[in-house]
N, C-alpha and C positions, 0 to 999 in steps of 0.2 A: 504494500500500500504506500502510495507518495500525499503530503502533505501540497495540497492545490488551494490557490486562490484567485478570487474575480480580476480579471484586468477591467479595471475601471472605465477603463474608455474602449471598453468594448461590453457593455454592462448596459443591458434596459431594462425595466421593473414598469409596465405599463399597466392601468386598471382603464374599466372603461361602465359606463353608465349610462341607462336609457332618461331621459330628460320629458318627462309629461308622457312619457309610453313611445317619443317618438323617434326624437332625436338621439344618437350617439356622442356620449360625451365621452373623452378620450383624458387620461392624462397620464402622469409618471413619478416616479421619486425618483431624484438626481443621486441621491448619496446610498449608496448600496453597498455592503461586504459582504462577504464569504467567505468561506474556510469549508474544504474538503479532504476528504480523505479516499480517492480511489486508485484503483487499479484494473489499467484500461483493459487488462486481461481477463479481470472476473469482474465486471459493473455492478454486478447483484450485491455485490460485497461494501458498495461505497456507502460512502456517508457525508452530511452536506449540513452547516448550519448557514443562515444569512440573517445578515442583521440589516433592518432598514428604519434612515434615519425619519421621522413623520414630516418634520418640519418640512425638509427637501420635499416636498409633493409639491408638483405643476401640472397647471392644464390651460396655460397660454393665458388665463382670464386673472389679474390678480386680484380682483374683490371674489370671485369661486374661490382661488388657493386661500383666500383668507379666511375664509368659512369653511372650507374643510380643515384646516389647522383649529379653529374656533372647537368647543368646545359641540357644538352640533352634531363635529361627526369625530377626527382624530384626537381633539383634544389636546395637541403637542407640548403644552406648557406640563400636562401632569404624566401624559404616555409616549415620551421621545422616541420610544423605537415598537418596529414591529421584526419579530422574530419568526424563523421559522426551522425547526430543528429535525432533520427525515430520521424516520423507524424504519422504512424497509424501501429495497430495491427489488423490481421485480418486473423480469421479461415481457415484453408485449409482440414481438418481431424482430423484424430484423431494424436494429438500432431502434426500437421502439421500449420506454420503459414505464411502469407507474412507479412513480414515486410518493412514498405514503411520508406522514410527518405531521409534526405539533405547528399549526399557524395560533401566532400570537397576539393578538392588536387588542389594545385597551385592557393589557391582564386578564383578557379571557381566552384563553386556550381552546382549540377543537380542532381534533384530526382532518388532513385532508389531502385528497389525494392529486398529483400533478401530474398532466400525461408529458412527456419526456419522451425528447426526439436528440439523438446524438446528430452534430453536423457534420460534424467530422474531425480528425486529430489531424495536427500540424507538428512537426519537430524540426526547430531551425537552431543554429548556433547565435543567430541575431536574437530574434524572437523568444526563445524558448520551446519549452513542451507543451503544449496549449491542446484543449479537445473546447469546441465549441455543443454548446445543447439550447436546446428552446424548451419550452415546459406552458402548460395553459391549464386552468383551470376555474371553476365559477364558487363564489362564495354568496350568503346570503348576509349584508351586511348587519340587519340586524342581530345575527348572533353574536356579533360581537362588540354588540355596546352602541352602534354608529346607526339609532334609534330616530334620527329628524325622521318625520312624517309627513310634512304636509299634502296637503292633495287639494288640487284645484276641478273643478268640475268632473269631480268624481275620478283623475289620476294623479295618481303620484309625481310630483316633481323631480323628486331622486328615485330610480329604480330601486328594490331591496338587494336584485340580482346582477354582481359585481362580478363581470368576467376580468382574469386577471392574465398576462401574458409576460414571459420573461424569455429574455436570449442573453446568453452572456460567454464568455470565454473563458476558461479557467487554465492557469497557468501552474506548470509542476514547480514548486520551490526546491532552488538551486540545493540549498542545504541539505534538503528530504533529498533528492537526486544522489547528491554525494555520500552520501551518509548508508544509502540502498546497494550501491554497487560496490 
């Protein structure tokens, strides 16, 4: 197993939200980390936590970013970060994986599962040892605290149903590399 982490500028965390039932609202957290633990030879085997910062959440509108950091829905002055810590890996295909785990937002915890696509692995002497994946999944955000309601002629302004999309690239650490061979 080598010790991997997110390259940052190759790092998306996007959520997305339907607006009165109709519209797609899109947005992102800028500040994202990682730490993993795999082995590109048995993937079942890996292990993955990420932390993400609340505040860093964008969606191009800054009075929206401000009312989702607001107490409304993230909260960021009392819940700075969202966690999410995987329990299991497990085969779907060919480079197809679920990835099951603890999602964290507002200190309320519940398992969930992220479907996981390997992109592919790169090994350069510039670069590093890098394996790219994508992962998608949908939450309902009132379980986890992010409770606003309103509703105007009988719809919801915020969806409840928060589909969530991530790609990112993880880099083997040199040290973990030296330390394996």
């Amino acid at each position: 197993m080598g010790n991997w982490q997110l390259d940052p500028y190759h790092t998306q965390v996007e959520f997305s939200a339907k607006h009165l039932g109709m519209m797609t609202v899109r947005g992102q957290f800028e500040d994202v980390s990682a730490v993993a633990d795999i082995n590109p030879d048995d993937p079942e085997a890996a292990s993955v936590e990420v932390t993400i910062q609340t505040a860093s959440v964008k969606t191009n509108n800054p009075a929206r970013d401000n009312d989702l950091r607001s107490g409304n829905f993230l909260d960021v002055e009392r819940y700075p970060v969202i966690t999410f810590k995987s329990t299991g890996v497990q085969a779907a295909g060919e480079n197809q994986y679920k990835l099951t785990g603890d999602l964290t937002i507002k200190d309320t915890t519940r398992p969930v599962t992220l479907h996981l696509t390997k992109y592919g692995e790169f090994n350069d002497p510039m670069m590093g040892h890098r394996i790219a994946y994508g992962a998608t999944t949908q939450i309902n955000r009132r379980d986890y605290g992010l409770s606003f309601a309103m509703v105007l002629d009988g719809r919801f302004v915020v969806s409840e149903e928060i589909q969530i999309t991530l790609e990112g690239e993880l880099v083997e650490q040199q040290e973990s590399a030296a330390a394996a061979g």
